[in-house]
Every structure is written in structure tokens, then in C-alpha cells.
C-alpha positions in Angstrom: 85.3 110.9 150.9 81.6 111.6 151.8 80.1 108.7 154.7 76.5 110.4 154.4 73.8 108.3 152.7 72.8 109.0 149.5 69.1 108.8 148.5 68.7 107.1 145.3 66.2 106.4 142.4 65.9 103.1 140.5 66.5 104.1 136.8 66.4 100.9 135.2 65.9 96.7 136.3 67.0 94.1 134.1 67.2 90.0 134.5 70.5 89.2 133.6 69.7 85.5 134.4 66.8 83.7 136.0 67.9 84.8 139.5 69.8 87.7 138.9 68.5 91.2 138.3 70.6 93.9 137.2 69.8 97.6 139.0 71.0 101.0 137.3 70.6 103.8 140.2 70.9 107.7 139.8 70.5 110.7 141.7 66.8 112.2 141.1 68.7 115.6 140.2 71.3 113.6 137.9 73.9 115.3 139.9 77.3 113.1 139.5 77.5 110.3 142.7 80.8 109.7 144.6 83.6 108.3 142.6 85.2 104.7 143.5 88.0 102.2 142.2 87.3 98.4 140.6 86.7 96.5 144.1 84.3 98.8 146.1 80.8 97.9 146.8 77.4 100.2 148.3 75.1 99.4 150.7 71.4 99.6 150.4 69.2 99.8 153.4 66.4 97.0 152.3 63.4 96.0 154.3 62.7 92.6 155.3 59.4 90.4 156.1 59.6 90.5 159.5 59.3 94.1 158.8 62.7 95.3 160.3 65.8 97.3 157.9 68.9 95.9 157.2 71.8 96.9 155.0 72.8 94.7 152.3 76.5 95.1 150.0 76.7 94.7 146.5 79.8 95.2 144.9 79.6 97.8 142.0 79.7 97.5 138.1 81.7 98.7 135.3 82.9 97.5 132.3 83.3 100.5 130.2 86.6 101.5 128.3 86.9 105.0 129.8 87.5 106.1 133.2 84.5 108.0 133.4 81.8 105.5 134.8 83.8 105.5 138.0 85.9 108.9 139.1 82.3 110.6 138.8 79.4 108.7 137.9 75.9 109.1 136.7 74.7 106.1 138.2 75.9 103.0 139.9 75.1 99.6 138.7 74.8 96.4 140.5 72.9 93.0 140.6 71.6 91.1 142.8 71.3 87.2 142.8 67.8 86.2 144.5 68.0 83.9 147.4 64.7 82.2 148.1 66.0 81.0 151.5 67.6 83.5 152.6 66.2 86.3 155.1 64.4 88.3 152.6 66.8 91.1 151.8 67.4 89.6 148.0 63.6 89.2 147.5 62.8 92.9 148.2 65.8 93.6 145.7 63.8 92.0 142.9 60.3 93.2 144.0 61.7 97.0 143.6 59.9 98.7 140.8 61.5 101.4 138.4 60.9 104.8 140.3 61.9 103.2 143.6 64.1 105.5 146.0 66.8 103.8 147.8 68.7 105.1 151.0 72.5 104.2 149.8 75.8 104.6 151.6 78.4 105.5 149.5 81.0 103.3 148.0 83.8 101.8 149.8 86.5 99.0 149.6 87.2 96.5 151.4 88.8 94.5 148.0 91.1 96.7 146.0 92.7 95.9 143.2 96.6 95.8 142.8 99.1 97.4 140.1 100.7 94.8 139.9 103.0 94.3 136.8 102.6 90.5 136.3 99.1 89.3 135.4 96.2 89.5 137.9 94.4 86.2 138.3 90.8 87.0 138.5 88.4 83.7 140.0 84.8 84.1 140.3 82.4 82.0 141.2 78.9 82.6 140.1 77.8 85.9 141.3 81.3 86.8 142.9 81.9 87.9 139.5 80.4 91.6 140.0 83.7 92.7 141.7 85.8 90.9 139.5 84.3 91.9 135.9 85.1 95.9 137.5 88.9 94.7 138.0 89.2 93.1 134.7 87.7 96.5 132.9 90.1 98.5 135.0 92.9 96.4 134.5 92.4 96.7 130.5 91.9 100.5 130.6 95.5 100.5 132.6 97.0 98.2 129.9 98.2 95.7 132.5 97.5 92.1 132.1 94.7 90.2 133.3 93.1 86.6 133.2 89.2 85.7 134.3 88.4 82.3 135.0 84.6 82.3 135.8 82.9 79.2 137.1 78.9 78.7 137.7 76.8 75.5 137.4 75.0 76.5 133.8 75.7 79.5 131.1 72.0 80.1 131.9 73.0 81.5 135.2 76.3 83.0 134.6 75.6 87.1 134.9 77.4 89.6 132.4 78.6 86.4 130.6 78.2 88.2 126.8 79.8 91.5 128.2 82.8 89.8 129.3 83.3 87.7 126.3 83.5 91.0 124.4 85.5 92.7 126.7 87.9 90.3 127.9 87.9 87.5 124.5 90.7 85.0 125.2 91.5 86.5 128.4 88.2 85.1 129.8 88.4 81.3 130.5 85.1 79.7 131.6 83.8 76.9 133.5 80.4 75.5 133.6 79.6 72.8 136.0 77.0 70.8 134.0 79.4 71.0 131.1 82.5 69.6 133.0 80.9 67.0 135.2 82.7 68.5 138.1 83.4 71.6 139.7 86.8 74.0 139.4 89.5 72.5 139.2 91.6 74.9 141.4 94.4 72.5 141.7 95.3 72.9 138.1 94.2 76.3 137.9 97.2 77.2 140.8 99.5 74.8 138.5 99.1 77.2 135.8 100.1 80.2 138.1 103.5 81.8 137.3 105.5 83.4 140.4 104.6 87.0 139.5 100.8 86.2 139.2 98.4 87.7 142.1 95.0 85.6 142.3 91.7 88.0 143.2 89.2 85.4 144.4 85.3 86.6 145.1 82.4 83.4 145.4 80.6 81.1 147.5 82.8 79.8 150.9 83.7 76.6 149.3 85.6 78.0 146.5 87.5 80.6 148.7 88.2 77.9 151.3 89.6 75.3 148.1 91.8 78.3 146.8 93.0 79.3 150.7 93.9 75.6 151.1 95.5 74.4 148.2 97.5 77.9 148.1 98.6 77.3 151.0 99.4 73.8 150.8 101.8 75.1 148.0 103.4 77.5 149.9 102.0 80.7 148.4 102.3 83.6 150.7 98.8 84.6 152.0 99.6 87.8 150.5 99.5 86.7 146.6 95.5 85.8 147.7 93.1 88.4 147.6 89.3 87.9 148.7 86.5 88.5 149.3 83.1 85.8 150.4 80.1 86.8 148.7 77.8 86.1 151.1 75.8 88.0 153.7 77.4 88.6 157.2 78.0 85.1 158.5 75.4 83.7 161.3 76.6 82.0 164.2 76.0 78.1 163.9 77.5 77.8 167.2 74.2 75.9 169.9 76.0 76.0 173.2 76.8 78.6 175.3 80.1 79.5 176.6 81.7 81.3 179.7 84.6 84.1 178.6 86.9 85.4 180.9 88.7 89.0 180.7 91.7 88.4 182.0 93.1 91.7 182.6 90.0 92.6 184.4 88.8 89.0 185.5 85.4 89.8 184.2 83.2 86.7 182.9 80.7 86.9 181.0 78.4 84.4 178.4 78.4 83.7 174.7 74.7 82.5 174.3 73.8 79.6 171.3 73.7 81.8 168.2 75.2 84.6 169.1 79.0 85.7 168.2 81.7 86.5 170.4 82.2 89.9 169.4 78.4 90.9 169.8 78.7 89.6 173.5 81.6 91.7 173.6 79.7 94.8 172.3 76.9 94.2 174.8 79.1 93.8 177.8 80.1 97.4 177.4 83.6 96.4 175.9 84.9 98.2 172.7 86.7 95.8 170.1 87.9 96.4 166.7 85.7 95.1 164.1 85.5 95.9 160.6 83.8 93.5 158.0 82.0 90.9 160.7 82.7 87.8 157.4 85.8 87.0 159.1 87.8 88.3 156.3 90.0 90.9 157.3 91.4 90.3 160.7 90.6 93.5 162.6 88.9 91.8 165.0 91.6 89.1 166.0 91.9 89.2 170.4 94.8 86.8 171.2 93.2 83.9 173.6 95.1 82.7 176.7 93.1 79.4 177.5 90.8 77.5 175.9 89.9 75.6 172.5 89.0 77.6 169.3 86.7 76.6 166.8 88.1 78.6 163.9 85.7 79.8 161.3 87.2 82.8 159.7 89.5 83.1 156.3 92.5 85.1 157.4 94.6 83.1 159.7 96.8 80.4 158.0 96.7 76.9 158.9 99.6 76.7 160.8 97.9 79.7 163.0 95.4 77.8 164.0 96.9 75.4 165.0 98.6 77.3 167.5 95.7 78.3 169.0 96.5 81.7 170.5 94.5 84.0 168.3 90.4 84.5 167.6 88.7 85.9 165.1 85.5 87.4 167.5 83.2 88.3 164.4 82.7 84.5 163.0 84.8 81.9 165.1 84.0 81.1 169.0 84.7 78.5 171.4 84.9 74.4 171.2 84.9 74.2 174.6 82.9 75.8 177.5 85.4 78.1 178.6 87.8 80.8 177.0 90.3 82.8 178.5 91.2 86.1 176.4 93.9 88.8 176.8 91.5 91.7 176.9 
């Protein structure tokens, strides 16, 4: 599969909701664009006001019947929920005219979807449900079964809401916030789990940390919980420094406030594994001889942290002022 960027055109721009804007993209020859599978996502280099590039993910779109919107497409489709308080990346999205030309790397996936034989679980949580709607189509075209439960404050601001209720009709259990005076119930949504049920979850942190939890406090095996955070890289909170000690080399070196461990890693001259940087997927784990972790990522299991012995370098960092690592 092709790694080069792709330069595309914006074809088409649609508000799917208040904050959400919908973005068709196509070669400007037409030519067909590199194929993907219900799960992937592009990134888009966008420009932000402090007048720096960045690359942003969206996950890709399809909810067609046939297999042709996705083993070689005409264009990609995604949407992007504006964040007014974010770092600006959103709000160039929406400002993009029709015409525009996009530098776009081709698709990959970090959240594929399963054959599994019993039904796929599919939770979204407002505009997690890009990834999920692709899985659901796929799922239908492979004649495998497959239930959506999709939660967001208001129908107002639930994205592809009329699509899916066509697609997916009784299959597609919603939940509206200002309706239900509460949020998800993900307690009784686990209850209604049978053993040979797989849950896909995609939203904001607070619904994938209920879901990790309450699995977990059930005894599902992490493995029956796919995810993935919709949310930009996460920032380091952390405001105090801290000392970190090589110990096969005995080198030290300093974690500054607001900055991860793995980027003072990187610019120490060391080479560590990363992949996704959200904490999500583990390559990145450096078992840790001394010291107190503050845990921040999504793939270790309670019990793990507990034990202390393992760090996740892109998201979680020290409690302390000092930690020791096996590197």
C-alpha cells in the first residue's frame, strides 16, 4: 500500500449538523484513490493560526451497499466536528471552500473491524460515529450481524443520523441525552451483551473510560473491547518536571512541565517505539524499575497498573520526581 501523499480537491461541503461539516474529496484527474476497509482513517495536513501545519485524522465514510466505495474509490468522505477551543485545526476544516486542494496521506487503520460470527456491538458517541457507521455498512454487505447504539446530547447534533436509520432500522438503538435526562447507560448496555458479542467503541474519553471500566469490572477480556478516542493527540497536563534515569546506561535526563516522556526520549537521541501517541495501542510501553506512575493511557488493565512496572511514554508520566526505566 502507497505511504506517499495524495493531493486532493474538495468536491463537495455539506453541514450535517450545526458543528459538523461533511467533506467529499477527489483526485483533480478523477483517477480512483487507494482502497481501505470499515475502520481506517486519512490525514489532512491543515494550517493553524499560529501559522504552523499540522496533520489532523478523520476516520473515513461509507455507507453504501456495494463494495465499491471502498476497494477503489472516487472520493473519500469524512466530517469534521468544529471545536471552537481547540487549536484551530477544526476551524480551518470548515473555512475550506469547494475547489480547495488538500495534501492527504493515504488511508490506514489503526481500528479494524472483526469477522466475527456473533454480533458486533458498535457504541458511538457523538462524532465517534464516523468509524462506526463504515463498520455497520460493512458488516451488512458481509451479512453478519450487527447492533449501533449511538449516543449524543440532542438529535440536532447527531451526524449521519437519517442515513443510519435507513440503513441499519432496528439494528440502530439511539440515545439522546436531553431526551433521557442522563447519559449512556453503559452498565445496562454490557447487561445486554451475550458471550459471543465483540463491542467496537469510538467517542469522547469519558465514554471509552466508562466502557474499559465497567468491562473490566465484569471480567470481559480486554480483547472483546475495541477502541478508538476521538480526539486529537493527547497534550501533557503534567506541570512539574521530572528526572528519568536509563538504567542500562545510567543516563538521566528531564521531562519538562508539558512535555511527554516519549518526546524527551526522542530528543535525547534515544529511539522508542511509538505508534498512535493517544495511548491507545501499547507500542510504546518501556517497563519502569523505580518510581510512581501516573497512568493515563487506555490499554493497560487495572490490575496492571497497579503493579506499577509498565509506562505508557506517549500519554502517562511520573507522580513523583524521579523514574527509573529499563532502557
Amino acid at each position: 500500500m502507497t505511504t506517499t501523499p495524495l493531493t486532493l480537491t474538495v468536491a463537495s461541503a455539506e453541514m450535517l449538523t450545526p458543528l459538523v461539516r461533511q467533506l467529499r474529496l477527489r483526485a483533480a484527474d478523477g483517477a480512483a484513490l487507494p482502497g481501505w476497509q470499515a475502520g481506517a482513517h486519512i490525514q489532512l495536513q491543515v494550517s493553524l493560526p499560529s501559522g504552523a501545519t499540522d496533520w489532523r485524522h478523520y476516520s473515513l465514510i461509507d455507507l453504501a451497499a456495494d463494495t465499491s466505495a471502498t476497494e477503489a474509490p472516487s472520493e473519500y468522505v469524512i466530517a469534521i466536528r468544529r471545536e471552537d477551543t481547540g487549536r484551530g485545526g477544526s476551524r480551518w476544516m470548515h473555512g475550506l471552500a469547494v475547489g480547495a486542494t488538500l495534501t492527504v496521506r493515504p488511508p490506514k487503520n489503526d481500528f479494524p473491524l472483526g469477522t466475527h460470527a456473533g454480533t458486533a456491538v458498535l457504541v458511538a458517541g457523538g462524532i465517534g460515529v464516523t468509524p462506526l457507521a463504515s463498520m455497520a455498512a460493512q458488516r451488512l454487505r458481509q451479512h453478519l450481524p450487527v447492533r449501533l447504539h449511538y449516543a449524543g446530547r440532542s438529535r440536532e447534533q447527531m451526524a449521519l443520523l437519517p442515513e443510519l436509520q435507513e440503513r441499519l432500522g432496528s439494528t440502530l438503538a439511539l440515545h439522546l441525552d436531553d431526551e433521557a435526562g442522563a447519559p449512556l447507560d453503559v452498565d445496562a448496555l454490557l447487561a445486554r451483551c451475550t458471550p459471543d458479542e465483540v463491542l467496537y467503541v469510538c467517542g469522547p474519553q469519558v465514554m471509552l473510560d466508562a466502557v474499559l471500566s465497567r468491562s473490566e469490572a465484569l471480567g470481559w477480556p480486554r480483547e472483546r473491547v475495541h477502541f478508538e478516542l476521538f480526539a486529537a493527540p493527547a497534550a501533557d497536563t503534567g506541570v512539574q518536571p521530572y528526572e528519568v534515569v536509563l538504567a542500562q546506561s545510567g543516563r538521566q535526563i528531564t521531562v519538562a512541565a508539558g512535555q511527554t516522556l516519549l518526546s524527551a526520549l526522542i530528543e535525547a537521541g534515544c529511539d522508542p517505539m511509538f505508534d498512535c501517541q493517544r495511548g491507545e495501542c501499547g507500542v510504546c510501553a518501556v517497563p519502569v524499575l523505580e518510581g510512581v506512575i501516573d497512568h493515563r493511557d487506555f490499554v493497560l488493565t487495572q490490575r496492571e497498573k497497579d503493579a506499577g512496572n509498565v509506562i505508557q511514554t506517549c500519554v502517562s508520566r511520573c507522580k513523583g520526581q524521579r523514574l527509573v526505566l529499563d532502557l
